[in-house]
C-alpha positions in Angstrom: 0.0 0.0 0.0 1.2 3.4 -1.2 0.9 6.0 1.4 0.1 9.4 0.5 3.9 10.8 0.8 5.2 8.5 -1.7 1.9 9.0 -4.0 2.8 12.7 -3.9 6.9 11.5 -5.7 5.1 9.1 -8.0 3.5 12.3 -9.4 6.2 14.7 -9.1 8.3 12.2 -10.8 5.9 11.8 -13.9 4.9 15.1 -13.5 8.7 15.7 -13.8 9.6 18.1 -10.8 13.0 18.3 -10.6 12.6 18.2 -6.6 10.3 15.0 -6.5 13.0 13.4 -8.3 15.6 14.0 -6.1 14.2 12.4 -3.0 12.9 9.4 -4.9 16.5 8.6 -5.5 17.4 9.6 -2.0 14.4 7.5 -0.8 16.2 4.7 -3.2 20.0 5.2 -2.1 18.7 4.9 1.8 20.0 1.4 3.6 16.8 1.6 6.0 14.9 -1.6 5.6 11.8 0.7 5.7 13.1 3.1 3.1 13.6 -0.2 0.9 10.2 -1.4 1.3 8.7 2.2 0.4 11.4 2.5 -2.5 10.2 -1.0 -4.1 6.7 0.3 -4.2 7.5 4.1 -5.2 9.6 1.8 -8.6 6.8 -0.7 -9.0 4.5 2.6 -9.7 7.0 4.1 -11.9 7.7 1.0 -14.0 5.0 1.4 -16.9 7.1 5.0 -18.0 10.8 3.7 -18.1 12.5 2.2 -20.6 11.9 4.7 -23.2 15.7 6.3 -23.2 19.1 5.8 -24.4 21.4 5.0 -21.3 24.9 6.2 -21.7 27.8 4.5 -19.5 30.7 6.4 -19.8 34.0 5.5 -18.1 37.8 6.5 -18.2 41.0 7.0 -16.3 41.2 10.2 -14.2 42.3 13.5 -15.2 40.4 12.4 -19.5 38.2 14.7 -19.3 34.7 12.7 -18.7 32.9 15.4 -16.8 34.1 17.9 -19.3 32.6 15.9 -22.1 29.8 15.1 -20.4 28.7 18.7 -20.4 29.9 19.5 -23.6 27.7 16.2 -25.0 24.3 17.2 -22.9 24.3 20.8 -24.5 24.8 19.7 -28.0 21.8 17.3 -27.2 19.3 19.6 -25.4 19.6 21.8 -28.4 18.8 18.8 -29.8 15.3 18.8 -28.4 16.9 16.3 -25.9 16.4 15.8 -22.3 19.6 14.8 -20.2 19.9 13.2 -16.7 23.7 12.2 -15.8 24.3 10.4 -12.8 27.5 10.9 -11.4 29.2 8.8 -9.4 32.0 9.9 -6.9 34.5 8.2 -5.3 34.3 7.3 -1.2 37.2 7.6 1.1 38.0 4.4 2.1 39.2 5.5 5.2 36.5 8.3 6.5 33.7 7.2 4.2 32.7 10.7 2.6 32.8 12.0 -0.8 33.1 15.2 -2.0 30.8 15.0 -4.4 32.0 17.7 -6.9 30.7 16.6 -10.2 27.9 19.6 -10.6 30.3 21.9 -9.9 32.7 21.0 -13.1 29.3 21.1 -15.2 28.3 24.4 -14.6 26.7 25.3 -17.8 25.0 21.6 -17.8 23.2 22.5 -14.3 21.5 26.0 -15.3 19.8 24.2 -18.0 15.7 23.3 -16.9 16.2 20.4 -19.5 19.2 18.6 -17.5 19.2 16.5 -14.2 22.6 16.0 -12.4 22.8 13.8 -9.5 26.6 13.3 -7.9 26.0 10.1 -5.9 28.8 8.8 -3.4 30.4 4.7 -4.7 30.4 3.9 -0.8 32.1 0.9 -1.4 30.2 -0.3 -4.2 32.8 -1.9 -7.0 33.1 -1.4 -10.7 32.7 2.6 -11.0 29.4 2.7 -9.6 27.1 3.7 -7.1 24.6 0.1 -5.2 21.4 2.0 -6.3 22.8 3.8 -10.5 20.0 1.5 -11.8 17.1 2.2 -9.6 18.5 6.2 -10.1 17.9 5.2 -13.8 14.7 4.5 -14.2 13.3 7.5 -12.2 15.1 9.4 -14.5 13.3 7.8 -17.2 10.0 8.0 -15.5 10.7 11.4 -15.2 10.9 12.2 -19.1 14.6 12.3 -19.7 15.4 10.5 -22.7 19.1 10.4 -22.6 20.5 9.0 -19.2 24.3 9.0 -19.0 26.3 7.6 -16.2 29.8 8.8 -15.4 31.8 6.0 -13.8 34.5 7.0 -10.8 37.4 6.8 -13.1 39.5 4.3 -11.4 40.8 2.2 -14.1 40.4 -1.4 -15.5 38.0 -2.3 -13.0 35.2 -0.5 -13.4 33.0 -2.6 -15.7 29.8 -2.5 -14.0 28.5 -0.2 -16.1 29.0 -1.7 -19.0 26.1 -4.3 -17.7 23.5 -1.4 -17.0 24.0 0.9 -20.0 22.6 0.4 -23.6 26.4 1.6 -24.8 29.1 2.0 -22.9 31.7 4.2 -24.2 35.2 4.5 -23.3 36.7 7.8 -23.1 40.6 7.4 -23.9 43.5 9.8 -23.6 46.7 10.3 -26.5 50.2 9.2 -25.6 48.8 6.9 -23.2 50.2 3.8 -23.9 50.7 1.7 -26.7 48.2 -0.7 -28.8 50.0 -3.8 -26.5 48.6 -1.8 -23.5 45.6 -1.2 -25.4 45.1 -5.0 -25.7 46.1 -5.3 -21.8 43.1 -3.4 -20.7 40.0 -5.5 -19.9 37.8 -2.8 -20.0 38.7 -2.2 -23.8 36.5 -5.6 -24.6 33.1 -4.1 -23.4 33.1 -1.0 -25.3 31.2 -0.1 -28.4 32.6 3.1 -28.6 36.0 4.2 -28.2 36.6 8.1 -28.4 40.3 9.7 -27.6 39.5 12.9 -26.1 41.4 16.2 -25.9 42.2 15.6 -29.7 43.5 19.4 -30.1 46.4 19.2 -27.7 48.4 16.6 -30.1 46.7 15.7 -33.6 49.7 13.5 -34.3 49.5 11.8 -31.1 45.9 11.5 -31.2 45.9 10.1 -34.8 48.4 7.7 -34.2 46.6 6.8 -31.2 43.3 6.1 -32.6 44.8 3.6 -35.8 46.7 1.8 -32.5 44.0 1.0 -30.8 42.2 -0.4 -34.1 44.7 -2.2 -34.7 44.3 -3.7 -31.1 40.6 -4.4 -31.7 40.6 -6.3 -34.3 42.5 -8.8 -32.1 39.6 -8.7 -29.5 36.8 -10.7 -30.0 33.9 -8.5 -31.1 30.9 -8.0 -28.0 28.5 -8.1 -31.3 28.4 -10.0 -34.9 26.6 -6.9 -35.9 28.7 -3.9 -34.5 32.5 -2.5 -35.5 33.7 -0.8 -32.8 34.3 3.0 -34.0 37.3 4.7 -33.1 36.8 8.4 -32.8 38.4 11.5 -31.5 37.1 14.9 -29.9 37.9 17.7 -28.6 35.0 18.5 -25.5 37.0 21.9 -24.6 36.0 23.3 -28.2 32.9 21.5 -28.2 34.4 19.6 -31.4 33.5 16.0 -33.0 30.5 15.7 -30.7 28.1 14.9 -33.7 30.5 12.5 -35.0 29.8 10.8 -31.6 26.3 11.1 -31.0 25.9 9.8 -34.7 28.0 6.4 -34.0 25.4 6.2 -30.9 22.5 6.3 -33.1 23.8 3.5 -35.6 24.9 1.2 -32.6 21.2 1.7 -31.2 19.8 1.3 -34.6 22.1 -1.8 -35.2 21.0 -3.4 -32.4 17.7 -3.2 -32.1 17.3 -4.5 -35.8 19.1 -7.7 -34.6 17.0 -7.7 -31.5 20.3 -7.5 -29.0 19.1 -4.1 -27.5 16.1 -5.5 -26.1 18.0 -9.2 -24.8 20.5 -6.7 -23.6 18.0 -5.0 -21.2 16.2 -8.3 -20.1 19.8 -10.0 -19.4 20.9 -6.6 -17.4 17.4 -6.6 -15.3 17.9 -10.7 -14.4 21.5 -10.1 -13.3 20.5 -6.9 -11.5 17.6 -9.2 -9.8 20.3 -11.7 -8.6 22.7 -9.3 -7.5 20.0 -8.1 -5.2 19.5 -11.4 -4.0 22.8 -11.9 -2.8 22.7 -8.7 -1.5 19.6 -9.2 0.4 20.7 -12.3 1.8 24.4 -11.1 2.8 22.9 -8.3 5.0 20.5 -10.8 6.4 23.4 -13.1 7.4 25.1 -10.2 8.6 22.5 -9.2 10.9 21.4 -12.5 12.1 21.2 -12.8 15.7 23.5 -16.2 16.0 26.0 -14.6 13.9 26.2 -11.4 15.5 26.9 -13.3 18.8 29.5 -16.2 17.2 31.2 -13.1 15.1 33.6 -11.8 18.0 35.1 -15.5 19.1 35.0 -16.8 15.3 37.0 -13.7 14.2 39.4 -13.8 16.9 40.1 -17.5 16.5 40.7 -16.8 12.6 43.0 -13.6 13.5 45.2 -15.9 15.9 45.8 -18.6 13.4 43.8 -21.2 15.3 40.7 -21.7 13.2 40.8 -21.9 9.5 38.9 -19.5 7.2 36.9 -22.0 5.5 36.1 -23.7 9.0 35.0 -20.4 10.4 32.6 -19.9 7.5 31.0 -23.5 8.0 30.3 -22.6 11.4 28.7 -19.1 11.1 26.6 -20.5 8.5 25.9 -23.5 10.7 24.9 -20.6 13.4 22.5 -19.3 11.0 20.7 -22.1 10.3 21.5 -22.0 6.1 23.5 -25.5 5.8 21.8 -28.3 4.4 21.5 -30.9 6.6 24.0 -33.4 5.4 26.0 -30.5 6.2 25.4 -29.7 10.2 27.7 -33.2 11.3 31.2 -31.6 10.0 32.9 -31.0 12.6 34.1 -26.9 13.2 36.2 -26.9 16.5 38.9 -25.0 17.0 42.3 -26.4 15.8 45.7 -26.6 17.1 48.6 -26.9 14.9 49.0 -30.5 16.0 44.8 -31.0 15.1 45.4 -29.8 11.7 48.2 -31.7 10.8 46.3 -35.0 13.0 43.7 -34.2 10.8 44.9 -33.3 7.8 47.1 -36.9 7.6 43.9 -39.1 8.5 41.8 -37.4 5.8 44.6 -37.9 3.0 44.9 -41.7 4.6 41.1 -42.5 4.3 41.2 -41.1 0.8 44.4 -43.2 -0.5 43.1 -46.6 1.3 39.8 -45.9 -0.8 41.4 -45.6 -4.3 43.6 -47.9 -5.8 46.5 -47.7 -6.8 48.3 -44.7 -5.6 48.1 -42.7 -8.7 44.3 -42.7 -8.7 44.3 -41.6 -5.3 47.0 -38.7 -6.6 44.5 -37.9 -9.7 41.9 -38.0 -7.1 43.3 -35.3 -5.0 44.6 -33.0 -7.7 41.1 -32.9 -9.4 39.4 -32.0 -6.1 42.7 -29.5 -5.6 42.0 -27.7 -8.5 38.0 -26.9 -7.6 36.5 -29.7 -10.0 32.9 -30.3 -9.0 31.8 -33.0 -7.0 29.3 -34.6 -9.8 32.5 -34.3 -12.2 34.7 -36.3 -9.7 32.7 -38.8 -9.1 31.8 -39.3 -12.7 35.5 -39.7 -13.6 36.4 -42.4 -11.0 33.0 -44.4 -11.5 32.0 -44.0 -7.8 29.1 -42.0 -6.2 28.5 -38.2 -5.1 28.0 -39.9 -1.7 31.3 -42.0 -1.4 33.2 -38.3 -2.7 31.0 -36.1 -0.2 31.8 -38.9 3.1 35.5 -38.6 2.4 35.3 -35.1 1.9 34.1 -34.7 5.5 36.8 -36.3 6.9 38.6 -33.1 5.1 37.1 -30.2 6.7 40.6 -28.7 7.7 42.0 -28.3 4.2 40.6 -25.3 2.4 40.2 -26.4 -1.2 38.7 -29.7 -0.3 35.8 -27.4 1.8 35.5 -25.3 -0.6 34.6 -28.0 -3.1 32.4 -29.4 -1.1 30.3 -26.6 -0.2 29.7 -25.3 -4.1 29.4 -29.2 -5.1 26.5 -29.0 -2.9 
């Protein structure tokens, strides 16, 4: 049941009020339980009017110039007749937690304009260049009426690919003289893109030239994201507002591209099912985390695996064991504490058990190497002709090696 304060953002948000559109996404970044419960209502409402825009990832080292090109692009495009949300995300200190959150400041044109949203949102631990709640953020924006949504990644490197798996094109922003076409081919981050752009083009034309036909060169040894897209290769200048039709032109023909082949729309459904599961685990971490059993097992368990005493994989079986999630042929391994002269006791017997089971000693070597190297249990048992029981009774035995755990649980 909506209440009448979140009835009142429903309709500022499709009414488009800038104002109602900020605390929805406020309501949506909160980490109170009951904030979460209004949010999921305030996005089931909004729903029917998203999914009508063109979302923009855009990431890129520090110091390339995204926010500057950013600003430059949503101009060109409101004059356009477009209307431009950007979600910025800012780094968190690791060590105090803030952000400074200066993206609006370094877009100063961008923000005076009644046709652009900009919303600096803190990463707050969140991995890959983004903030936990950029989607949700997204399709506010969209129930809102803005038709191009761009996000602007943190700028940290390599890493941050999350974007690439919320965005309809993600689009790497790229600097001259900064590297060669092997460190082109080094960057993992290189693979997602559909387009590449080298910005600040006027500062070197030669550099930026020979740039761009390097990192073709080291694209066409990529495998291709899509049968039906080249990746372009384009340069601009944001500063002088140059090359920015060339860009939102490539945009255009990767959207039209795609949803000719029908990838844009599998795109969106593959991004909402991961999303869906990524909550999931979320949802279920924070209930672990806030268990009861496992709050009060946490201190001891933690100390134990700080001294040396209890082994990580151990420590895990028993907080889950605390929290009640183990299956039950699970609840009988044993999780005690261990000495150094319990973990070798018990290390030796499990290894004996195992090699008086298998015959002759080099199955029992193959044995162990294949559980060793994280094979599944169904895919042991299947190459030595015996059953998922015989492997998962031994296994027991092993609870004080951390790869043979480990198997054990995912085999599960």
């Amino acid at each position: 049941m909506i209440d009448a304060s979140d009835q009142s953002l429903i309709d500022g948000v499709l009414g488009g009020q800038r104002r109602a559109l900020a605390k929805t996404i406020t309501l949506i970044e909160s980490t109170r339980d009951d904030h979460q419960l209004r949010a999921g209502e305030v996005l089931r409402a909004l729903l029917p009017r998203t999914g009508r825009s063109i979302r923009v990832g855009i990431s890129g080292v520090p110091g390339v110039g995204k926010s500057t090109f950013i600003e430059a692009l949503g101009l060109a495009l409101i004059a356009r007749g477009h209307k431009v949300a950007v979600l910025a995300i800012d780094p968190s200190s690791t060590v105090t937690g803030g952000s400074i959150l200066g993206d609006k400041t370094r877009m100063e044109h961008l923000t005076q304009s009644l046709d652009a949203f900009i919303r600096p949102s803190p990463s707050a631990g969140s991995l890959g260049g983004v903030a936990a709640r950029t989607r949700e953020a997204m399709l506010v924006c969209e129930a809102a009426g803005f038709d191009v949504v761009i996000v602007e990644t943190v700028g940290v490197g390599q890493s941050e690919t999350a974007v690439a798996g919320m965005t309809d094109v993600f689009v790497l922003l790229q600097l001259p003289n900064a590297g060669d076409d092997l460190q082109a081919i080094k960057k993992g981050i290189v693979e997602l893109a559909d387009v590449v752009v080298f910005n600040k083009a006027d500062l070197d034309e030669t550099a930026a030239e020979r740039a761009m036909q390097q990192m073709k060169g080291a694209l066409h040894l990529l495998r291709a994201a899509s049968p039906d897209w080249t990746v372009p290769v384009l340069k601009v200048s944001a500063a002088k507002h140059a090359g920015l039709d060339e860009f939102w032109s490539a945009i255009l023909r990767y959207r039209d591209a795609m949803q000719a082949s029908g990838a844009w729309e599998a795109r969106r459904s593959r991004q909402a099912l991961d999303w869906m599961w990524a909550l999931v685990d979320q949802g279920l971490r924070h209930r672990f985390e806030h268990h009861p059993a496992v709050r009060a097992a946490l201190p001891d368990i933690r100390a134990a695996v700080a001294a040396g005493t209890l082994p990580a994989s151990a420590a895990a079986l028993r907080l889950l064991q605390s929290e009640g999630r183990l299956p039950p042929e699970l609840e009988s391994v044993p999780c005690k504490v261990l000495t150094d002269a319990d973990v070798a006791h018990e290390a030796s017997t499990a290894e004996n058990t195992l090699r008086e089971a298998m015959h002759p000693a080099d199955q029992f070597e193959a044995f162990r190497q294949m559980i060793d190297a994280g094979k599944p249990i169904a895919d042991v048992a299947a190459h030595f002709g015996v059953t998922e029981v015989f492997v998962r009774q031994r296994l027991k035995l092993a609870n004080v090696n951390p790869h043979l755990l480990h198997v054990y649980l995912e085999g599960g």
